[in-house]
SEKOL-894974 format. One line per 2 residues: number of its first residue (from 0); their letters; for each residue x, z, y of C-alpha. Coordinates in steps of 0.5 Angstrom, whole numbers, plus 500, padded with zeros to 3 digits. Each point is the difference from the previous one (the first is absolute). Layout:
NUM = A = X/Z/Y; ...
***
This chain:
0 = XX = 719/233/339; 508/502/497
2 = XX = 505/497/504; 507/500/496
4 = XX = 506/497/503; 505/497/496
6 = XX = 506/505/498; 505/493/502
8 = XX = 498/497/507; 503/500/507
10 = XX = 506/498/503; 506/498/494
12 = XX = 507/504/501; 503/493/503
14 = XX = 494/498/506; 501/507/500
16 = XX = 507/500/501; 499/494/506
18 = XX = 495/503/503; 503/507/502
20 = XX = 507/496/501; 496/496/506
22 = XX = 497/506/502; 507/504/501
24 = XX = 502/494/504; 494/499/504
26 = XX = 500/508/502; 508/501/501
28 = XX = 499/494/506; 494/503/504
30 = XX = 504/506/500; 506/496/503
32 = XX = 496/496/507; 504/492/499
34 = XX = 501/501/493; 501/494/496
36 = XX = 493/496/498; 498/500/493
38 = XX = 496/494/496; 498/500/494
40 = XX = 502/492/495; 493/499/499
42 = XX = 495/506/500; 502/505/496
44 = XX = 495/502/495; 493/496/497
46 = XX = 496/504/505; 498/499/507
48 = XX = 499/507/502; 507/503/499
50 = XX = 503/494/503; 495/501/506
52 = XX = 502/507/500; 508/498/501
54 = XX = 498/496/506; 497/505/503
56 = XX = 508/503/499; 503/494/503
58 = XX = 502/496/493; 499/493/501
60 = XX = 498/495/495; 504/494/499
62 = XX = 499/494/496; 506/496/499
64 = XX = 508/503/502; 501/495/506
66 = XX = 495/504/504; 504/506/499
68 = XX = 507/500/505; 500/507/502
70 = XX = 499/508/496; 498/502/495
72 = XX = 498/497/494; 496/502/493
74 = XX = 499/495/494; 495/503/496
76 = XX = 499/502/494; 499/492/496
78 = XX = 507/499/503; 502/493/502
80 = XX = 504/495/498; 508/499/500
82 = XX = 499/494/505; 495/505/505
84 = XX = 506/506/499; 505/496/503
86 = XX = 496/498/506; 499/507/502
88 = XX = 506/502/500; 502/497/508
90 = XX = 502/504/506; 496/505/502
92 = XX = 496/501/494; 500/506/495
94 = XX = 497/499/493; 498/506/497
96 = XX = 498/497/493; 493/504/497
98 = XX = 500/495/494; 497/504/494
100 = XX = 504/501/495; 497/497/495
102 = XX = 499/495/503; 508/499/502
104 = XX = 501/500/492; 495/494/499
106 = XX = 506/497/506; 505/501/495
108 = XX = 498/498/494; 497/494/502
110 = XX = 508/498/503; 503/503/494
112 = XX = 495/495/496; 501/494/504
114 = XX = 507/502/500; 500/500/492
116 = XX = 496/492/502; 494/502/497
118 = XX = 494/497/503; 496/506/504
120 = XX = 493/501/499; 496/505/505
122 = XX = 494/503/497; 495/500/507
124 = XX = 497/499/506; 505/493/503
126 = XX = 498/502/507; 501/508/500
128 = XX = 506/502/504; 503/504/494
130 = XX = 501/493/496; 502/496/505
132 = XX = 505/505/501; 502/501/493
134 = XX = 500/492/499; 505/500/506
136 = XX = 505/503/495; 500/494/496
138 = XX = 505/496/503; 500/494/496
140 = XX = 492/500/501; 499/499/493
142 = XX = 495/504/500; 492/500/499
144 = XX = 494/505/502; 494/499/495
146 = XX = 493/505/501; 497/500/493
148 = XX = 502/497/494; 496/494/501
150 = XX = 506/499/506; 504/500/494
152 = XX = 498/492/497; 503/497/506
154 = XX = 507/503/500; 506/495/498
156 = XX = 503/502/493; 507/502/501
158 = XX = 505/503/495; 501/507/504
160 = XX = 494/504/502; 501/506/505
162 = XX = 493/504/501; 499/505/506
164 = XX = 493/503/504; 497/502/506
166 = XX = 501/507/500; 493/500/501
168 = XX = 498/497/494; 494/500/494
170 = XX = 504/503/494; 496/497/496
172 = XX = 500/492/504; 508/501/500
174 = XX = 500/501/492; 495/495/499
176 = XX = 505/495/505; 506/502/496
178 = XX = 497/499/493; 497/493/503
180 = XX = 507/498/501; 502/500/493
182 = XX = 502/494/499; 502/497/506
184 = XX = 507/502/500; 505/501/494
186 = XX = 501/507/503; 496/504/503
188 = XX = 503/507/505; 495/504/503
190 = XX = 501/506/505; 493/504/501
192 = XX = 501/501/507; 493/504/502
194 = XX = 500/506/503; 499/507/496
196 = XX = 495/501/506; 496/494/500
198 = XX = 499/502/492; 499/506/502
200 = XX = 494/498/504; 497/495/496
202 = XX = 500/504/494; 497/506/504
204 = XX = 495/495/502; 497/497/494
206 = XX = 499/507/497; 496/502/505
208 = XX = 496/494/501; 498/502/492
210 = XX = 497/506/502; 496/499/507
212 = XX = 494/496/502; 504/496/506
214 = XX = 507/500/503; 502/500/507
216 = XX = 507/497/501; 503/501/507
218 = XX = 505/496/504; 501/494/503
220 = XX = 496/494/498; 507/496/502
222 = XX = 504/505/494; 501/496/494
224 = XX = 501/507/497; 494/502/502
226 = XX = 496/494/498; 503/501/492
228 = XX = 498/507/500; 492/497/503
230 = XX = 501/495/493; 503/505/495
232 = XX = 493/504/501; 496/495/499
234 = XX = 503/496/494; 497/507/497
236 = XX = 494/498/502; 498/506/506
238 = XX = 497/498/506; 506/500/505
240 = XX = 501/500/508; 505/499/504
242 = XX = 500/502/507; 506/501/506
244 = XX = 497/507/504; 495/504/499
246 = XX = 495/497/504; 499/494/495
248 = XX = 496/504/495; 492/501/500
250 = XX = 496/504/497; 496/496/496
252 = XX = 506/498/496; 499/507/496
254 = XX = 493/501/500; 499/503/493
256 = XX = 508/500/498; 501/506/497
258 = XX = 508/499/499; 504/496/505
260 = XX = 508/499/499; 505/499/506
262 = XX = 507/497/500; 504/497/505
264 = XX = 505/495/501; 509/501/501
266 = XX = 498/498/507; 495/505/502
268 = XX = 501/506/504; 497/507/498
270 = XX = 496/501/505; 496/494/499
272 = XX = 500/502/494; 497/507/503
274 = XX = 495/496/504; 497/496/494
276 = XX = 499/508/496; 496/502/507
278 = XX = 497/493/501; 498/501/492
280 = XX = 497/508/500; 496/498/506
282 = XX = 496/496/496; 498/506/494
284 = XX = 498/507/500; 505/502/495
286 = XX = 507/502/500; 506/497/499
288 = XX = 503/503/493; 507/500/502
290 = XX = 506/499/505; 505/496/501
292 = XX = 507/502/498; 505/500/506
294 = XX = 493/498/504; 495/507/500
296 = XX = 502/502/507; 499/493/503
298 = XX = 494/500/496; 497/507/502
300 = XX = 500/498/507; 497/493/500
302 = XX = 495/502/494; 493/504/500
304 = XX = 500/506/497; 496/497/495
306 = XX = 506/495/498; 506/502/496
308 = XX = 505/493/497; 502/499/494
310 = XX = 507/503/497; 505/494/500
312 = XX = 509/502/497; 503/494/501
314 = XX = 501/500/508; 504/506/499
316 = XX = 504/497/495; 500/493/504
318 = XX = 503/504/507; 506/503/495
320 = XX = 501/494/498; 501/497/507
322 = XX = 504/507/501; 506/497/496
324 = XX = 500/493/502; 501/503/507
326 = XX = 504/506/499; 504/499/494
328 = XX = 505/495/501; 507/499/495
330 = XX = 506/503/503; 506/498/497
332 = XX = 503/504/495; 493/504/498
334 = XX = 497/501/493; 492/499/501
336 = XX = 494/497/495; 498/493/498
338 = XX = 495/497/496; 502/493/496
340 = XX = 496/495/503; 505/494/496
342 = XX = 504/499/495; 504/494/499
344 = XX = 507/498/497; 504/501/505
346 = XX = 497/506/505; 494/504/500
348 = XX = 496/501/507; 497/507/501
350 = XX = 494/502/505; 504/506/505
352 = XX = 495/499/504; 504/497/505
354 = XX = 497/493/504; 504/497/494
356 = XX = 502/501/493; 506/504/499
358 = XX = 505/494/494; 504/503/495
360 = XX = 506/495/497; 501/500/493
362 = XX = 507/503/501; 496/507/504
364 = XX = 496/500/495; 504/504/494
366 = XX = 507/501/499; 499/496/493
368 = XX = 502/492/500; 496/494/498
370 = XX = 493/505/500; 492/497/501
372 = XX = 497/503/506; 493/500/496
374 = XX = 504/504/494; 501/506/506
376 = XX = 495/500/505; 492/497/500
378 = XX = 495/497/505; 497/507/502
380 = XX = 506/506/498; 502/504/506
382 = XX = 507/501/500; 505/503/504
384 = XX = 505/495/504; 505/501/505
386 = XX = 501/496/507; 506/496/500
388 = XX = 498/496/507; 493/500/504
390 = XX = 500/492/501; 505/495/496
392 = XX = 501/493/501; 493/498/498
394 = XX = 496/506/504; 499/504/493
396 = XX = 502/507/500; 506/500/495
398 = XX = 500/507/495; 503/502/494
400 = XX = 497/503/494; 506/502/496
402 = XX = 503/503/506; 494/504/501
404 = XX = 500/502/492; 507/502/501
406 = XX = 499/505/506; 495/504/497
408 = XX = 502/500/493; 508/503/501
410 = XX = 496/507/502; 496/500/495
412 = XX = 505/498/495; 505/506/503
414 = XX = 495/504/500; 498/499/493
416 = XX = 507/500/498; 502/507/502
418 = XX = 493/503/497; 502/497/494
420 = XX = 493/496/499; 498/493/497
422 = XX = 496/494/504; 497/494/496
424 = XX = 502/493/501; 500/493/498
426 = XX = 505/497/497; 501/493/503
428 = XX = 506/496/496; 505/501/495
430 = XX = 508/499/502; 506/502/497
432 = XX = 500/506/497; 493/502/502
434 = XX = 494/501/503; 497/498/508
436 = XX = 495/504/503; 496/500/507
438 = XX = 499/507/502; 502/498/508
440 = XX = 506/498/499; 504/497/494
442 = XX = 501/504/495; 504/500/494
444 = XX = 499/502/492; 505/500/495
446 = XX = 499/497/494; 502/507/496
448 = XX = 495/503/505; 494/496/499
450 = XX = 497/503/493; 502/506/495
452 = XX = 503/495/494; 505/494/502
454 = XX = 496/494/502; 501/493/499
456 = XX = 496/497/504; 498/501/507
458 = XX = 495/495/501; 495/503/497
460 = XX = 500/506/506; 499/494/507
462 = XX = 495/502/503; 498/507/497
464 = XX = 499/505/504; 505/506/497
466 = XX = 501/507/502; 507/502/503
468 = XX = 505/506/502; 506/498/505
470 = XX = 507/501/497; 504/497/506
472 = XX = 498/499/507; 504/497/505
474 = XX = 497/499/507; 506/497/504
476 = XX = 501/495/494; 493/499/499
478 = XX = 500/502/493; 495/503/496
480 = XX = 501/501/492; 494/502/496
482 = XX = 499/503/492; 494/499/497
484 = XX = 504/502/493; 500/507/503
486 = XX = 492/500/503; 499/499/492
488 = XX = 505/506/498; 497/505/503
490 = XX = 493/498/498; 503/499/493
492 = XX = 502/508/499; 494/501/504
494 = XX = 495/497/495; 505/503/495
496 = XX = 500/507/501; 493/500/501
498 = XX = 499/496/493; 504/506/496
500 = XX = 496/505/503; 494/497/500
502 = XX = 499/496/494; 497/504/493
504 = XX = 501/497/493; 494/497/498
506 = XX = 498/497/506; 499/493/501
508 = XX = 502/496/506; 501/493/501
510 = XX = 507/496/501; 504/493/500
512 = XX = 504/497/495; 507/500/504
514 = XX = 505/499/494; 500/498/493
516 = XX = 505/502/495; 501/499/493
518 = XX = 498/507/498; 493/500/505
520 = XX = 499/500/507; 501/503/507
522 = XX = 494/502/505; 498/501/507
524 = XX = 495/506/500; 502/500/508
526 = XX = 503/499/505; 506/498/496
528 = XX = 500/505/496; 501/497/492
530 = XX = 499/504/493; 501/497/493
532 = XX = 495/496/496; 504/500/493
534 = XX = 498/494/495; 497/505/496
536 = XX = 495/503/505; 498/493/501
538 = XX = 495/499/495; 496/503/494
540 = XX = 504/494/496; 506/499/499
542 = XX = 504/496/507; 507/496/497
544 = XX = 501/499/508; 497/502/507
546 = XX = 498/493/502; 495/499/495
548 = XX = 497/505/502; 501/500/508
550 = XX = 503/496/506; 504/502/506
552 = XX = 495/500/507; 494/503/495
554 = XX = 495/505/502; 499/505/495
556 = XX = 498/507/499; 504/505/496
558 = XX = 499/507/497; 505/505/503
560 = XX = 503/503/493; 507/504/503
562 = XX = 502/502/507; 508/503/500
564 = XX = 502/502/506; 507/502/499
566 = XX = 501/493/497; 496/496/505
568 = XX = 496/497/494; 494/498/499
570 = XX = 496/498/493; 494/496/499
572 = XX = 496/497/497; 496/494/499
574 = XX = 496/500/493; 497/506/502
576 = XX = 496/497/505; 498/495/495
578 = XX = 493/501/495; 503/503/493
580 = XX = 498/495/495; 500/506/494
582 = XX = 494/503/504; 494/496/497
584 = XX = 505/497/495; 494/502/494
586 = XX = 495/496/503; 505/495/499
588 = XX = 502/500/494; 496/502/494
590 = XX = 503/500/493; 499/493/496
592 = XX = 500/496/507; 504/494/499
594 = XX = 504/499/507; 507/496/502
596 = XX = 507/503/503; 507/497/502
598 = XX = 505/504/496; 505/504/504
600 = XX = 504/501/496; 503/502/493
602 = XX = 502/507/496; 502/501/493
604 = XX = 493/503/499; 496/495/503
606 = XX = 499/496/506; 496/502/506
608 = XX = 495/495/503; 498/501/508
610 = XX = 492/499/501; 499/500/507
612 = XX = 505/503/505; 501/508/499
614 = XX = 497/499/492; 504/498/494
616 = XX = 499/502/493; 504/500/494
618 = XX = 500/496/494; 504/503/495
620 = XX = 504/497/494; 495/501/495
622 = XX = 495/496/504; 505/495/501
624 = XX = 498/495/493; 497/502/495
626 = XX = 507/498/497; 506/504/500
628 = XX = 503/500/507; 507/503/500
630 = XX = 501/498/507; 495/500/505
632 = XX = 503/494/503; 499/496/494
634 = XX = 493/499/503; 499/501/507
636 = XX = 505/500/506; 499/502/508
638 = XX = 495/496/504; 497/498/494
640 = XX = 492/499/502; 496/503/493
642 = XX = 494/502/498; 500/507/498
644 = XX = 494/504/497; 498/507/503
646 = XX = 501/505/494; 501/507/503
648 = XX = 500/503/508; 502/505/501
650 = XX = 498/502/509; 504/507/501
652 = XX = 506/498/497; 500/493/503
654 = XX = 500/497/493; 497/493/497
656 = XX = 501/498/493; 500/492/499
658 = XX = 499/496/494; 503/492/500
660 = XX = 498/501/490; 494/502/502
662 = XX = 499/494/503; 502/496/493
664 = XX = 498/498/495; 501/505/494
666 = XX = 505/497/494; 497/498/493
668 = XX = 503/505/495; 504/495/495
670 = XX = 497/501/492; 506/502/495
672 = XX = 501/496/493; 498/505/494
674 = XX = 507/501/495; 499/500/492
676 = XX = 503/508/498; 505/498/495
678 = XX = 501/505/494; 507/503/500
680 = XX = 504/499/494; 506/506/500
682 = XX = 506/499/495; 505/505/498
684 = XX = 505/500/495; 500/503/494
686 = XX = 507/504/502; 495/503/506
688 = XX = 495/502/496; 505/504/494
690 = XX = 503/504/506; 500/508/499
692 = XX = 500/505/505; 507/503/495
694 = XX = 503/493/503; 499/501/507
696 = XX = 502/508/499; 503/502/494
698 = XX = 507/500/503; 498/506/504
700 = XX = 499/504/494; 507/498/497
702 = XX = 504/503/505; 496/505/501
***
């Protein structure tokens, strides 16, 4: 038979802590002959052998206080009641207070519930000393104690429900009381008050219960702790056996067992624990696979050595943690460490491992005015506060968190300013004339050092965490001015020579359409870095402004068509990055094909039409009409939508001849009258006929 222990079992830290306050008592008076008498207020823990064991060390047990007139006496680990509290405190008497402190925290919440005027309801046992304890604090005794959500049924309905429980209580009952209340009240408050310990155990319980033929649970039959880790396992349907010592067990019970599980409750002690593990190995030939942790000298000594024990981690961790509550008490005026246990308007309480929880106003919180604790801090966060006072007014430890921000911070600053570095903070609000940051200490950015361009509205950068490099720096007046402009700067010029260096015409790269212009666009290809995409580059057709084509914000991606270094300009290019319309423009258009454009615009020769985007053709004035056109305008105007008809393309020089006459009909040619020839009569005079060639020249041969 294996036997394997539960790796959460034993003693928790607060029975622990009890225990060993009553031992060092007890010690310190056997040494001192006549010292003081101790008692205990009821028997320390669920389990008669250890408070057998502190009789035989002189610690008596007493029932109520008015039996106890002199010595020392120790209220255990459940607490009592305020009333009970003040019947102790007579002459003669010490108190020495061994309340667990999860148990004092159910205390405070169901005051501080019943001072809110909730009405109290406590999830568990009504005649368990740790609820009677508890309800003591609800000094208007408008307080109820339910066991089931059955219990539920016969509560009153009230406006306001607080909701607390046993230490040592079921998870899931508590969360199915809780959901069983809905509706009893308009609001209901719940605080989960259960003992990490006590989960632990159930938790570590139910598991192993899953994987072994029985579970022994040991501890008192007295113990409600121990009675719900004996229910836990059998609500997992595995055989389960409770017994208080060793001498309990019988063989029988693991005859053909082949896995059995150990676990035991807060108030059993190790050894015995150690003494069921030997009782149990007696009963098998096989070993033990494992050991308890923190329990394998006790166990080597009292085990066969046949047996071994199963590993368990969560004594050690369960002994640190009684270690803090003992030994790292606050000391006003100490930084230390706390975990948010509540967040609410007006104060956060944190987890110090103290008997209480530390308060934290809402002035000690941040050096802003007018802040929501949850929008800093949440349930669970560890943070780092300061002590202002062990114990205010209401018994809580007052800290400060801004004070604790603040200390640390002012190093880190100076020391982040001399080197010239940069640190990240979130911008909390606006105010005139810039930016406040929480970096520890209230920091403070001007607005013309919030971005690289001028910023209009700074809204926009609440609650954004930027990047920032001190500029100014004055402990003594408690001041501190960051840059987030100059942070940009440098990577700016960073980027910037990079880009120059780096960058080869050709490449493409993505970028940001940042400004719009008349003649094109500025892009971000980095970084801040921007180059020009005129409004040429940007498609294959032609672009009368860059916003029909693009928007500020877009995402594109451009080609790098010219890096000038010297000038500090670089060109790109959009269209490149586009497919060519003119690459398959055959496979198109054919010769004879009948398609319709828009007329982009009118030339003496002719009006070119656009195709499609990067495509345009011309139709010249010849194939204008079938008339005589003498202006192109005469026919056709820009924008005008036409069909054209394909007579020519012409794919290396980009050309496409269209026709809009081929489309028309052709004229009939108009038939000419036929005219009769008239003979011509020519008539002369008789004086035209009888001139003679002497008339004309006879005179010459005169003179002559």
């Amino acid at each position: 038979m294996e036997i394997v222990l539960a790796d959460a079992a034993g003693f928790c830290f607060g029975v622990k802590r009890a225990l060993e306050m009553v031992l060092k008592l007890a010690d310190e008076s056997g040494q001192n002959q006549g010292g003081a008498p101790i008692h205990t207020l009821g028997p320390l823990i669920h389990n008669p052998q250890v408070v057998k064991q502190l009789e035989d060390k002189g610690v008596t047990v007493k029932h109520v206080p008015e039996e106890i007139d002199s010595g020392v006496v120790i209220v255990r680990s459940h607490g009592v009641s305020p009333a009970v509290m003040e019947t102790l405190q007579r002459p003669n008497v010490e108190v020495v207070d061994a309340t667990c402190p999860f148990v004092q925290r159910a205390m405070r919440w169901a005051r501080q519930l019943d001072d809110e005027g909730y009405q109290v309801v406590i999830v568990g046992d009504e005649s368990h000393p740790e609820v009677q304890a508890v309800r003591g604090y609800v000094a208007s005794g408008n307080s109820f104690v339910v066991d089931s959500p059955q219990a539920i049924d016969e509560l009153p309905t009230a406006k306001r429900i607080g909701v607390i429980a046993q230490t040592t209580q079921s998870k899931s009952v508590f969360q199915a009381c809780v959901s069983a209340l809905i509706g009893k009240a308009q609001e209901i408050k719940v605080f989960d008050t259960i003992c990490t310990a006590t989960e632990q155990r159930q938790a570590s319980a139910k598991q192993l219960a899953a994987q072994v033929d029985v579970m022994v649970v040991i501890g008192g039959h007295n113990s409600a702790n121990t009675k719900r880790l004996a229910e836990v396992c059998q609500e997992q349907g595995t055989r389960t056996i409770h017994v208080e010592t060793p001498d309990e067990l019988r063989r029988e019970w693991f005859a053909g067992v082949r896995r059995a599980g150990v676990t035991a409750g807060a108030s059993t002690p190790d050894w015995l624990i150690e003494g069921v593990l030997k009782r149990m190995s007696e009963f098998t030939d096989e070993k033990v696979t494992q050991v308890t942790e923190g329990m394998e000298e006790a166990a080597e000594e009292t085990l066969t050595a046949e047996t071994k024990a199963v590993e368990a981690a969560a004594a050690p961790s369960e002994e640190a943690q009684m270690e803090d509550f003992d030994v790292n008490l606050p000391t006003q005026g100490e930084i230390i460490k706390g975990r948010v246990v509540k967040v609410s308007p007006d104060e956060v309480l944190v987890d110090i491992d103290y008997k209480s929880e530390g308060r934290i106003p809402l002035n000690e919180l941040s050096f802003l005015p007018n802040v929501n604790p949850a929008d800093l801090v949440s349930e669970g966060d560890e943070i780092d506060v300061k002590v202002l006072k062990v114990e205010d007014s209401e018994g809580t430890v007052l800290l400060s968190k801004k004070r604790a921000d603040a200390e640390q911070s002012w190093k880190k600053l100076e020391d982040l300013f001399a080197s010239g570095g940069t640190l990240k903070a979130k911008v909390m609000q606006t105010v005139k004339g810039g930016l406040l940051v929480d970096v520890g200490v209230r920091g403070f950015i001007p607005a013309s050092h919030v971005s690289r361009t001028y910023e209009d509205d700074l809204e926009k950068y609440v609650g954004q965490v930027l990047e920032l490099k001190i500029i100014e720096l004055d402990r003594s007046k408690n001041n501190v001015v960051f840059s987030h402009k100059e942070v940009l700067e440098e990577r700016f010029e960073q980027a910037k020579e990079k880009a120059f260096s780096t960058l080869q015409e050709g490449a493409i790269v993505d970028g940001v359409v940042r400004r719009l212009t008349d003649f094109g666009a500025f892009v971000d290809i980095g970084n801040g870095v921007e180059g020009l995409l005129h409004v040429s580059e940007m498609a294959h057709s032609r672009v009368d402004h860059p916003s029909d084509v693009l928007s500020e914000g877009d995402n594109i991606k451009v080609m790098i068509l010219g890096v000038d270094k010297d000038r500090e300009r670089i060109s790109l290019g959009l269209k490149q990055t586009l497919p060519n319309p003119w690459d398959n423009i055959t496979a198109k258009y054919k010769v004879g094909d009948v398609v319709t454009g828009e007329v982009t615009r009118t030339v003496d020769f002719g009006a070119f039409v656009k195709l499609e985007d990067g495509v345009e053709g011309l139709v010249h004035i010849s194939q204008l009409s079938h008339k005589h056109v003498a202006k192109t305008e005469d026919v056709v105007s820009a924008g005008d939508k036409v069909q054209v008809k394909v007579i020519s393309v012409d794919p290396d020089a980009r050309r496409i001849g269209l026709s809009i006459k081929e489309l028309e009909p052709k004229p009939e040619p108009k038939p000419q009258p036929r005219v009769q020839a008239q003979p011509v009569v020519e008539e002369t005079t008789s004086d035209e006929l009888t001139t003679t060639i002497g008339d004309i020249v006879g005179d010459l041969f005169k003179n002559r």
